[in-house]
PDB file of N, CA, C and O in Angstrom:
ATOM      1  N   UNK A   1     101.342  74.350 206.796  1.00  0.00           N
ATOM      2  CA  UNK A   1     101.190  72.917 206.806  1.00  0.00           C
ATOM      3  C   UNK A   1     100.473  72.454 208.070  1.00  0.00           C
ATOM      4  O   UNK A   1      99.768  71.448 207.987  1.00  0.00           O
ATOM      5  N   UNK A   2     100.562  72.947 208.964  1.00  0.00           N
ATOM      6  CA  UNK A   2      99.895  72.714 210.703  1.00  0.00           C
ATOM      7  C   UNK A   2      98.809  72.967 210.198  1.00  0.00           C
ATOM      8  O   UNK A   2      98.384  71.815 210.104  1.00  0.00           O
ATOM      9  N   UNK A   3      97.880  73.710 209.723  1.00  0.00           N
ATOM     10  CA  UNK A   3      96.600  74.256 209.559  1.00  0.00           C
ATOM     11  C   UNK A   3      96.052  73.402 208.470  1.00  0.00           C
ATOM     12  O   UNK A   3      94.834  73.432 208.294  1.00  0.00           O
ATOM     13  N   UNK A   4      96.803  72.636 207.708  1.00  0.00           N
ATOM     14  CA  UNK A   4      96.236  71.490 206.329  1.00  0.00           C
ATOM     15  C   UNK A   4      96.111  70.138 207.344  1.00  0.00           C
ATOM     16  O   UNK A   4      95.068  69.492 207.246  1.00  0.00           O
ATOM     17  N   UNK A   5      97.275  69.622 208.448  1.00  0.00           N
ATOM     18  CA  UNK A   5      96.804  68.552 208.890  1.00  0.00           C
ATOM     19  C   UNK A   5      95.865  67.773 209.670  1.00  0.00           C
ATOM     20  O   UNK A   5      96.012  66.572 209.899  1.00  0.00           O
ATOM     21  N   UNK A   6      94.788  68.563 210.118  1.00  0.00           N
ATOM     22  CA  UNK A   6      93.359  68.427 210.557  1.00  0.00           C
ATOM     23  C   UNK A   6      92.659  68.304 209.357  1.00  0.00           C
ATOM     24  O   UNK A   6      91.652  67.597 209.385  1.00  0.00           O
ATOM     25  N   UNK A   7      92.968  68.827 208.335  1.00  0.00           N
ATOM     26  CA  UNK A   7      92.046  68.289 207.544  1.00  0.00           C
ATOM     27  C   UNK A   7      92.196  67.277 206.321  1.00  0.00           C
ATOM     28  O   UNK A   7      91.332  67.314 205.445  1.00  0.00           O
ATOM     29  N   UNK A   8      93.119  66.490 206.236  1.00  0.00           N
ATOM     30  CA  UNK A   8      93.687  65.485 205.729  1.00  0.00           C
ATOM     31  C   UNK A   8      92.483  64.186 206.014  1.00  0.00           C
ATOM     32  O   UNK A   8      91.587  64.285 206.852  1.00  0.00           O
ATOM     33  N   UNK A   9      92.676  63.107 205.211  1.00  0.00           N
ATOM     34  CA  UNK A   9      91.864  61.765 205.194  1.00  0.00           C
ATOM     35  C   UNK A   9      92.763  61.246 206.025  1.00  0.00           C
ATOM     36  O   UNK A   9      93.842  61.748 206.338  1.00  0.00           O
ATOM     37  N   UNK A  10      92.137  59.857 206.512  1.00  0.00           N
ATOM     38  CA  UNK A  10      93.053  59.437 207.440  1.00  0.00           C
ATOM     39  C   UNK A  10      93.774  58.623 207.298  1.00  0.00           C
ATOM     40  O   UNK A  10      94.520  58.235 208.197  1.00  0.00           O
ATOM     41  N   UNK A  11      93.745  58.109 206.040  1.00  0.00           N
ATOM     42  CA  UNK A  11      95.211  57.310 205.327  1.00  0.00           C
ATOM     43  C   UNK A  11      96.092  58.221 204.938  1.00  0.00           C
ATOM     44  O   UNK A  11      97.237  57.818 205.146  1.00  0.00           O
ATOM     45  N   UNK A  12      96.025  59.907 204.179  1.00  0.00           N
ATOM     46  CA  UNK A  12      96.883  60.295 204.122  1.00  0.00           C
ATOM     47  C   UNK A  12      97.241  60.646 205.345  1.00  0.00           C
ATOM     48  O   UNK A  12      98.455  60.442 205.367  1.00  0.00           O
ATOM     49  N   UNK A  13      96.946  61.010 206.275  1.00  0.00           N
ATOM     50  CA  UNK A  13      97.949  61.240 207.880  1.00  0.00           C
ATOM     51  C   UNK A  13      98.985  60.531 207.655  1.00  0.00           C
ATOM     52  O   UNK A  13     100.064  61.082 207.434  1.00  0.00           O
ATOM     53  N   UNK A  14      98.813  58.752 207.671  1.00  0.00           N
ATOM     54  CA  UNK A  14      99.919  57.776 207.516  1.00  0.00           C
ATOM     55  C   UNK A  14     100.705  58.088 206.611  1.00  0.00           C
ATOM     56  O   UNK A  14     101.856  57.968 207.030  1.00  0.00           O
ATOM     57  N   UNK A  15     100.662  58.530 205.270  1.00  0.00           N
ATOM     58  CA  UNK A  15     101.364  59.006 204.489  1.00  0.00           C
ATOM     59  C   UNK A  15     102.194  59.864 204.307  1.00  0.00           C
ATOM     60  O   UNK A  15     103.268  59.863 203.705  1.00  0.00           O
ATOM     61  N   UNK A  16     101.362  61.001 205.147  1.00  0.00           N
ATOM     62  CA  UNK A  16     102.480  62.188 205.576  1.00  0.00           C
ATOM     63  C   UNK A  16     103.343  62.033 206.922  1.00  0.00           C
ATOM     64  O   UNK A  16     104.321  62.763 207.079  1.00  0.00           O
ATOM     65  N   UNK A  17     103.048  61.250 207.724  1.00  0.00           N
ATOM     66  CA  UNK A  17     103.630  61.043 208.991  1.00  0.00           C
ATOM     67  C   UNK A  17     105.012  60.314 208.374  1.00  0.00           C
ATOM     68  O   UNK A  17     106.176  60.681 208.534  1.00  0.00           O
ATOM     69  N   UNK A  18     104.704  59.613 207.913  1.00  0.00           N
ATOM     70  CA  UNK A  18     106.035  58.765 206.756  1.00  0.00           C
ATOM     71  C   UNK A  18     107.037  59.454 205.774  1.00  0.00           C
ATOM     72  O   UNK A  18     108.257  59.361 205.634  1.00  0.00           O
ATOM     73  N   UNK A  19     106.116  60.143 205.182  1.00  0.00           N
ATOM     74  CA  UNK A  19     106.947  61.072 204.348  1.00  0.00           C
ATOM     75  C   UNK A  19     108.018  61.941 205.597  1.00  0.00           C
ATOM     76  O   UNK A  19     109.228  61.887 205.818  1.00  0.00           O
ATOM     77  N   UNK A  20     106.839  62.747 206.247  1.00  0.00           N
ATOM     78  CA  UNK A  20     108.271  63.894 207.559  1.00  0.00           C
ATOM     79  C   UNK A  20     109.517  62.683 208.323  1.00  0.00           C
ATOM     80  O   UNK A  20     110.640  62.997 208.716  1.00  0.00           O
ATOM     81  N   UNK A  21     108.999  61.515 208.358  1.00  0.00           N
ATOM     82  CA  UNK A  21     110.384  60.988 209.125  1.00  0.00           C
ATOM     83  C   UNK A  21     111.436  60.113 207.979  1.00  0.00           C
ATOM     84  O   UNK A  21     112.568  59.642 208.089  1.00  0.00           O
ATOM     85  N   UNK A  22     110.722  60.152 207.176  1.00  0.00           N
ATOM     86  CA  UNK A  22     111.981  59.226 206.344  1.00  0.00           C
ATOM     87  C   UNK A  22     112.550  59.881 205.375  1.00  0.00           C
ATOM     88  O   UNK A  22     113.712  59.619 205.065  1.00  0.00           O
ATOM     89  N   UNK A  23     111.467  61.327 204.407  1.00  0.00           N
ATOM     90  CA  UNK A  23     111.931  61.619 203.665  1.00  0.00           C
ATOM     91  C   UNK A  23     112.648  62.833 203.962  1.00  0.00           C
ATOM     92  O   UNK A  23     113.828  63.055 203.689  1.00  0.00           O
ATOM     93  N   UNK A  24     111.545  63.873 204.753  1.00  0.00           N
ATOM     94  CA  UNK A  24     111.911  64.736 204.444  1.00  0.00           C
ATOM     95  C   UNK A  24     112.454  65.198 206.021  1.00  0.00           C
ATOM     96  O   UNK A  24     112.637  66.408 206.152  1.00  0.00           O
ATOM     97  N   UNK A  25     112.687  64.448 207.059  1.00  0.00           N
ATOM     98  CA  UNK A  25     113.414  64.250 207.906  1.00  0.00           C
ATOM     99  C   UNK A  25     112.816  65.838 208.879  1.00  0.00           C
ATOM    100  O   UNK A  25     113.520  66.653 209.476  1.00  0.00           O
ATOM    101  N   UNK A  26     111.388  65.820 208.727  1.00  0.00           N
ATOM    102  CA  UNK A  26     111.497  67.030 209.474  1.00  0.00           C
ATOM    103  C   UNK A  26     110.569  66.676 211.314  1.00  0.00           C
ATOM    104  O   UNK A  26     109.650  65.903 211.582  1.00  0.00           O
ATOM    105  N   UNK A  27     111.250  67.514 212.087  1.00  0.00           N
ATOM    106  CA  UNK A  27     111.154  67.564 213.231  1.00  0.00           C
ATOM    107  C   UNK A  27     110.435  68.727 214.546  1.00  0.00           C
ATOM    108  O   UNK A  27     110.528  68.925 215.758  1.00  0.00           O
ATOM    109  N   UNK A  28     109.655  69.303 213.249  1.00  0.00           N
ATOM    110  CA  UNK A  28     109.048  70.293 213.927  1.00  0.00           C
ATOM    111  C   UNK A  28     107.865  70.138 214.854  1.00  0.00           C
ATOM    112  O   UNK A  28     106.996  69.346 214.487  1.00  0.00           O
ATOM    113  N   UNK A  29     107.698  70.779 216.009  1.00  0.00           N
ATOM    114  CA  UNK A  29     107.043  70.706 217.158  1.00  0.00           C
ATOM    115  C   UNK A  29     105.544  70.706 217.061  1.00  0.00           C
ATOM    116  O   UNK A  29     104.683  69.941 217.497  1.00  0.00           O
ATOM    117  N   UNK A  30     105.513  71.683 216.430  1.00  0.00           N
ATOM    118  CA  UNK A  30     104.119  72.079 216.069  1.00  0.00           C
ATOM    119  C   UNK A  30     102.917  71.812 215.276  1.00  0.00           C
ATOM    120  O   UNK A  30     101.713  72.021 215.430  1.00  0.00           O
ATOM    121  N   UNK A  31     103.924  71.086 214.048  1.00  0.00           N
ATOM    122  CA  UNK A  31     103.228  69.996 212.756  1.00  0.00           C
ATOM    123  C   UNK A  31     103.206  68.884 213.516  1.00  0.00           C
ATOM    124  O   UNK A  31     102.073  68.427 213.669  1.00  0.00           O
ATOM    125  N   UNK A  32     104.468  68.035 214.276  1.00  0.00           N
ATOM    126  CA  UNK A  32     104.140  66.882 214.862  1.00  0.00           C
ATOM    127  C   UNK A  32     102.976  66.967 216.056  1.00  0.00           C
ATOM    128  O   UNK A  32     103.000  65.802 216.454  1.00  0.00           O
ATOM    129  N   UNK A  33     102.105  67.558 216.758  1.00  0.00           N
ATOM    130  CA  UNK A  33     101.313  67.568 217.697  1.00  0.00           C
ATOM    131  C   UNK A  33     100.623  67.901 216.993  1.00  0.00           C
ATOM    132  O   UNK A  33      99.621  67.814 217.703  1.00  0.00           O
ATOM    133  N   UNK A  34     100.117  68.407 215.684  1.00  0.00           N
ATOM    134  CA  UNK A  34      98.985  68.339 214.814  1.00  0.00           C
ATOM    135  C   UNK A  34      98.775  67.265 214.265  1.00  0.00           C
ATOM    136  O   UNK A  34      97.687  66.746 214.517  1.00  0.00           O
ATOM    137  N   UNK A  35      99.585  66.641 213.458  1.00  0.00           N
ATOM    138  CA  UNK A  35      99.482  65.138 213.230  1.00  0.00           C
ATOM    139  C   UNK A  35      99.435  64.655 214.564  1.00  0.00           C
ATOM    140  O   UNK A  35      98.362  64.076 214.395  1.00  0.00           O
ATOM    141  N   UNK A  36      99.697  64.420 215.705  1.00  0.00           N
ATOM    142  CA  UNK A  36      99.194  63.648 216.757  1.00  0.00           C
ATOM    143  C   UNK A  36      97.870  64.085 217.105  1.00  0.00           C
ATOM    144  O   UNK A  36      97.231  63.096 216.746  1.00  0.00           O
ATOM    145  N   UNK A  37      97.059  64.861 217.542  1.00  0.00           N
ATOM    146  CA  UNK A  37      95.901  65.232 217.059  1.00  0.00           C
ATOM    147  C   UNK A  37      94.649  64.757 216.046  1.00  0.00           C
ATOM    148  O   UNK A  37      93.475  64.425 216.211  1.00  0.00           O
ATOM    149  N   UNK A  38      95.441  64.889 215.052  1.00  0.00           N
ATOM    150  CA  UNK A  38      94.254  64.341 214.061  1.00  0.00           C
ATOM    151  C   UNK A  38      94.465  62.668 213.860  1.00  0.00           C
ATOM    152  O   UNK A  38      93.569  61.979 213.373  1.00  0.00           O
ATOM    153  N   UNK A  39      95.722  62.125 214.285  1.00  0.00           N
ATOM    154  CA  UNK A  39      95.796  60.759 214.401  1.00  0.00           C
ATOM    155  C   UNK A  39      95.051  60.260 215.523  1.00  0.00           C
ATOM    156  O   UNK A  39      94.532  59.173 215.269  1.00  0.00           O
ATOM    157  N   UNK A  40      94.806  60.729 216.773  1.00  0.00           N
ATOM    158  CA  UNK A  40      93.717  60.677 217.294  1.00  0.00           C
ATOM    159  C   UNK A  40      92.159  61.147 217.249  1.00  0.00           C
ATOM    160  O   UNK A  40      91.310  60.647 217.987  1.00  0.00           O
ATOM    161  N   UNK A  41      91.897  62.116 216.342  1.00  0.00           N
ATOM    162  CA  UNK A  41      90.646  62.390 216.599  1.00  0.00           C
ATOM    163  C   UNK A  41      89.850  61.039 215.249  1.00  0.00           C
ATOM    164  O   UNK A  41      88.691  60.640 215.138  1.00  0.00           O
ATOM    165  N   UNK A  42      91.245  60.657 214.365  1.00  0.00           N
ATOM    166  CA  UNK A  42      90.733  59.377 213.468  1.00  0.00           C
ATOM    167  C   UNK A  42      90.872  57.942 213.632  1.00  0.00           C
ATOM    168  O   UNK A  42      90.552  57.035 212.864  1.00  0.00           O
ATOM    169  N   UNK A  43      91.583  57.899 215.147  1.00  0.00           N
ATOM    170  CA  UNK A  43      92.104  56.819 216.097  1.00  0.00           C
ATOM    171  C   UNK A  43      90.879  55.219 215.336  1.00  0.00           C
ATOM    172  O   UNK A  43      91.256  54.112 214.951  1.00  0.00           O
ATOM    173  N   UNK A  44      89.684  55.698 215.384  1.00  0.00           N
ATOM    174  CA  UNK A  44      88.978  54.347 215.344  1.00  0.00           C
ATOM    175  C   UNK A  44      88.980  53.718 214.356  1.00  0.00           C
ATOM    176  O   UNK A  44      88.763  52.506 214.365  1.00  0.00           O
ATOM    177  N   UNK A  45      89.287  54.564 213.014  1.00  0.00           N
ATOM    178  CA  UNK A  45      89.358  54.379 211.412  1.00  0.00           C
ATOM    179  C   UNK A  45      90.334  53.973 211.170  1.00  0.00           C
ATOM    180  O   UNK A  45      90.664  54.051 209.986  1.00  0.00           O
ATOM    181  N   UNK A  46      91.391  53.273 212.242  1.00  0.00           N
ATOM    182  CA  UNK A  46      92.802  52.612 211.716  1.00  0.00           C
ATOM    183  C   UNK A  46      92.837  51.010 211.908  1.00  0.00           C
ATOM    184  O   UNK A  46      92.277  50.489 212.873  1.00  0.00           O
ATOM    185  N   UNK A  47      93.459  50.333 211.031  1.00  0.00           N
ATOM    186  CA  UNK A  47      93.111  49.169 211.101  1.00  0.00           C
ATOM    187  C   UNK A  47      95.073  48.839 211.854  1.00  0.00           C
ATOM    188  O   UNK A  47      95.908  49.722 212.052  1.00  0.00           O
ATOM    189  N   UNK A  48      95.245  47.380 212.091  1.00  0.00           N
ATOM    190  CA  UNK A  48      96.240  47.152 212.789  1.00  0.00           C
ATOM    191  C   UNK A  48      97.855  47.462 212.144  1.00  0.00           C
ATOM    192  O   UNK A  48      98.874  47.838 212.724  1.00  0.00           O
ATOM    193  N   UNK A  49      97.541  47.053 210.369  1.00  0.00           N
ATOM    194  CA  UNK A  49      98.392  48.253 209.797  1.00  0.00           C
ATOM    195  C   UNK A  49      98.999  49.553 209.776  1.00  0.00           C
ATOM    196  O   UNK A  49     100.103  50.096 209.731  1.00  0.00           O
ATOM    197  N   UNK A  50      97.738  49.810 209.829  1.00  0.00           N
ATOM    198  CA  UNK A  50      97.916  51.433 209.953  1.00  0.00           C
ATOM    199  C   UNK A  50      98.619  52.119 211.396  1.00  0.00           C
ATOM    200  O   UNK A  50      99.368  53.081 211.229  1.00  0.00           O
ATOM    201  N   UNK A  51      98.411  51.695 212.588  1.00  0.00           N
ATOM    202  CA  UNK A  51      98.710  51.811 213.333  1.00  0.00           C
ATOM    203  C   UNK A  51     100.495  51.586 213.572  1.00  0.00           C
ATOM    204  O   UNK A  51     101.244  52.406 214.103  1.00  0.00           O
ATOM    205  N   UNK A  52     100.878  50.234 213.009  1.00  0.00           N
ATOM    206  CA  UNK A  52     102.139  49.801 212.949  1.00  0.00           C
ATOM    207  C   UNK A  52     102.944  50.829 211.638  1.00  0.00           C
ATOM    208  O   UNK A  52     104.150  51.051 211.750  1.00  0.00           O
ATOM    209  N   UNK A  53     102.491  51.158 210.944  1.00  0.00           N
ATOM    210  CA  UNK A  53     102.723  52.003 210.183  1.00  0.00           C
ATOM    211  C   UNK A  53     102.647  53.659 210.944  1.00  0.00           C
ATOM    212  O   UNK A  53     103.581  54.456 210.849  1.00  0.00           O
ATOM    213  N   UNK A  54     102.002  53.807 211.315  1.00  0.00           N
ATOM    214  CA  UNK A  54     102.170  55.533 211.929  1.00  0.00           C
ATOM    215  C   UNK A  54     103.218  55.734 213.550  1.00  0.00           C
ATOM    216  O   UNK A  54     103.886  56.728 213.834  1.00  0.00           O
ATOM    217  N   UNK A  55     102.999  53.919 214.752  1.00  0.00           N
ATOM    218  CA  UNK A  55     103.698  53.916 214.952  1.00  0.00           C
ATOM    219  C   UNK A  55     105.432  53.979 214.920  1.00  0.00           C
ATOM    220  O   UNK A  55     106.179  54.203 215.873  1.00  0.00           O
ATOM    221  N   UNK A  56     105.801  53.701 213.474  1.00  0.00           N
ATOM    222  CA  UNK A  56     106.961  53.143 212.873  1.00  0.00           C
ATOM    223  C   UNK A  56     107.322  54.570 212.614  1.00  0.00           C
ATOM    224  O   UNK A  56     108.526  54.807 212.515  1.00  0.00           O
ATOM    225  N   UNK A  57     106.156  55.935 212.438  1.00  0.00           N
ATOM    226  CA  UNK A  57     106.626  57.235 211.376  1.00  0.00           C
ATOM    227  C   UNK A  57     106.794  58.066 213.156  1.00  0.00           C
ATOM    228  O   UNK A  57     107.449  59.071 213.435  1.00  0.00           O
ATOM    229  N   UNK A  58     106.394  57.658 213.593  1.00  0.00           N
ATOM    230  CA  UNK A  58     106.522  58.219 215.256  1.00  0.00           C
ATOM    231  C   UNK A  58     107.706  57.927 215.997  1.00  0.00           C
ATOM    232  O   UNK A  58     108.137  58.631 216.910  1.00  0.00           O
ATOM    233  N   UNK A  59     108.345  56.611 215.477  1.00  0.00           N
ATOM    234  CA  UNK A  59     109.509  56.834 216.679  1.00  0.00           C
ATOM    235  C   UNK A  59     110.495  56.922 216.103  1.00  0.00           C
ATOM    236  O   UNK A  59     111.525  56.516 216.642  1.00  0.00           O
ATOM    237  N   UNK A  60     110.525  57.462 214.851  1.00  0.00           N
ATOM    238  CA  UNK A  60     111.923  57.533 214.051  1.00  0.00           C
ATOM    239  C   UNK A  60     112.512  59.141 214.163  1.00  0.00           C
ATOM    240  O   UNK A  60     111.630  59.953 214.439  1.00  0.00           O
ATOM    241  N   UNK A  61     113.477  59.535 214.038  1.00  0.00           N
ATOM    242  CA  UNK A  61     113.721  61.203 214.477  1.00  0.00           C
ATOM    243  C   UNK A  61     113.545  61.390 215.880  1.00  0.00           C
ATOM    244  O   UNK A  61     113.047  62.439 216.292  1.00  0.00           O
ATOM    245  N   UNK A  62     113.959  60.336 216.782  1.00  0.00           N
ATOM    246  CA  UNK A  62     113.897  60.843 218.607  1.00  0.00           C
ATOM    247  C   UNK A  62     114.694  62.179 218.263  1.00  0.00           C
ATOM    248  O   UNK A  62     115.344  62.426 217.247  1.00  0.00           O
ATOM    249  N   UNK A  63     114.464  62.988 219.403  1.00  0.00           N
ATOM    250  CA  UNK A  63     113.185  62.701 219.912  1.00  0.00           C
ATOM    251  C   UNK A  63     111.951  63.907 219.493  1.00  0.00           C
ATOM    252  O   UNK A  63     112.014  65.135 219.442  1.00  0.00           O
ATOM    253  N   UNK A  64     110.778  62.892 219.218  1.00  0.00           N
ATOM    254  CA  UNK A  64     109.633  63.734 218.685  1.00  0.00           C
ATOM    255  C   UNK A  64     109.049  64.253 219.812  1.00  0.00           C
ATOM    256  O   UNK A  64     109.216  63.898 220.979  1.00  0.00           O
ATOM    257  N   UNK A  65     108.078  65.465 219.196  1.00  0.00           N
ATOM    258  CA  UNK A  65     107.504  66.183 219.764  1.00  0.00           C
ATOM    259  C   UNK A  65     106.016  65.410 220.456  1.00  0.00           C
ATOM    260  O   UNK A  65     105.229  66.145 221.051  1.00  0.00           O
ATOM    261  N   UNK A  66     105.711  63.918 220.331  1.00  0.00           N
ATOM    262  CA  UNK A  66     104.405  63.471 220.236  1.00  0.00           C
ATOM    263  C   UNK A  66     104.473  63.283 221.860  1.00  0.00           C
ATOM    264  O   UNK A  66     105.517  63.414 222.498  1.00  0.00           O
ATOM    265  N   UNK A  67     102.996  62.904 222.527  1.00  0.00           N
ATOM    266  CA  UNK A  67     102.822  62.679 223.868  1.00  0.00           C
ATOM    267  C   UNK A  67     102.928  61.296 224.180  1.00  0.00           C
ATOM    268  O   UNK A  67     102.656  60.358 223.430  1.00  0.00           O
ATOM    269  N   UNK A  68     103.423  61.239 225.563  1.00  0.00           N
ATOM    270  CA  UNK A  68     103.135  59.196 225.653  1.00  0.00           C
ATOM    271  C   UNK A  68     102.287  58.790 225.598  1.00  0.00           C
ATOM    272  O   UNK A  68     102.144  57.568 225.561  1.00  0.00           O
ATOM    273  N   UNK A  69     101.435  59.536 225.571  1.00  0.00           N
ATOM    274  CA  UNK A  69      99.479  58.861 225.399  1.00  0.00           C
ATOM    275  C   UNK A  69      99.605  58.319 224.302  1.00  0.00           C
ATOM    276  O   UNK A  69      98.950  57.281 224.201  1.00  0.00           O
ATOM    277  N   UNK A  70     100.309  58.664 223.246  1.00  0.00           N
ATOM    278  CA  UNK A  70      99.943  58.176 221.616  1.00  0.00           C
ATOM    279  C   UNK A  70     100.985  56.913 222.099  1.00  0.00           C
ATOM    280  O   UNK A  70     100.503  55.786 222.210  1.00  0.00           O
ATOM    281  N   UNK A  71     101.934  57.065 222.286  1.00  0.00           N
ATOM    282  CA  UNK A  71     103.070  55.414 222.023  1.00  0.00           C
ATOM    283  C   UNK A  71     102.134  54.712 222.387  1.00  0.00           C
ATOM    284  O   UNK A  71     101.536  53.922 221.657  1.00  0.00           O
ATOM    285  N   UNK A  72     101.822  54.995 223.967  1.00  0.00           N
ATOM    286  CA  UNK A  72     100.392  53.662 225.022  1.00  0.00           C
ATOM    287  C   UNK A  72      99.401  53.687 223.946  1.00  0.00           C
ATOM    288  O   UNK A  72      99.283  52.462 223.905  1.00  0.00           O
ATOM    289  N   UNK A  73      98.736  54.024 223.200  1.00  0.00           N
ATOM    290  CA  UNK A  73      97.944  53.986 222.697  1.00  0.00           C
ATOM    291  C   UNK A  73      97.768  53.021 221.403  1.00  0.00           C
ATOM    292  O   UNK A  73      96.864  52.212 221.200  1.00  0.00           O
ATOM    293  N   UNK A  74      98.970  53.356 220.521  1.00  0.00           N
ATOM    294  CA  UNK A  74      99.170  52.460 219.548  1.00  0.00           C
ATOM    295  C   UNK A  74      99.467  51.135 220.097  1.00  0.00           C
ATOM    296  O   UNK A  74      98.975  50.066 219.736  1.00  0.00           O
ATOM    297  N   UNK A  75     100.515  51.385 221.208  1.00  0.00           N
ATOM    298  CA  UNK A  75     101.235  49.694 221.751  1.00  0.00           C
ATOM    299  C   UNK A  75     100.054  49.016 222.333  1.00  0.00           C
ATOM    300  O   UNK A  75      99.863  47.809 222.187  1.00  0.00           O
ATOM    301  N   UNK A  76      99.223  49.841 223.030  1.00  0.00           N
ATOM    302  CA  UNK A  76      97.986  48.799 223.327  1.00  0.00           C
ATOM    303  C   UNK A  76      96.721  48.068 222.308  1.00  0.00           C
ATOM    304  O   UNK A  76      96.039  47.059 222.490  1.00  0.00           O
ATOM    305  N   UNK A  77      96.754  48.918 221.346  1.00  0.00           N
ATOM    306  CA  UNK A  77      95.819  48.462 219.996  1.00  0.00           C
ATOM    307  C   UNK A  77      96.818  47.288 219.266  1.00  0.00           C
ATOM    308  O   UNK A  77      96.359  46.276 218.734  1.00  0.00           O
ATOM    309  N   UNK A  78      97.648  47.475 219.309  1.00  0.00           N
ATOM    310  CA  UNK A  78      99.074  46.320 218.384  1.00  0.00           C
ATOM    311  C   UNK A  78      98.787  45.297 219.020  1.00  0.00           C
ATOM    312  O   UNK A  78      98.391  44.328 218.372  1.00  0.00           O
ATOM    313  N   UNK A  79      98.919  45.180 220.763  1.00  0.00           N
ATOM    314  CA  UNK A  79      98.639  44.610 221.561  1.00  0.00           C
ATOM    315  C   UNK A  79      97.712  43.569 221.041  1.00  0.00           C
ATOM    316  O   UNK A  79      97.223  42.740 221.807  1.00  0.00           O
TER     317      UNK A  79
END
């Protein structure tokens, strides 16, 4: 699954970032810094939704594996 999430569209990112914290409640290190990754390398293609939405799949399951660059990042685009 780490090796599929670089290459995902960048609405499904949001989709799957949602799915691991609500559904399927998973907390792994290595998938979450891949999805942080490709949520940044598609950073410009998010509209203010989307952002509040991937923020929302990010801080649920403390504590995640993601960097503070991404929280500052979203909170300043919300901003």
């Amino acid at each position: 699954m780490v090796e599929m999430v670089p290459k995902l569209n960048y609405d499904a990112l949001i989709e799957l970032g949602l799915y691991l914290s609500f559904e399927a409640k998973i907390n792994d290190k290595q998938l979450w810094r891949a999805f942080e990754n490709a949520i940044l390398e598609n950073f410009h293609l998010y509209e203010l939704q989307h952002i509040c939405q991937i923020q929302w799949a990010v801080t649920q399951l403390k504590p995640k594996y993601t960097s503070q660059r991404l929280d500052v990042m979203l909170h300043n685009f919300a901003r």
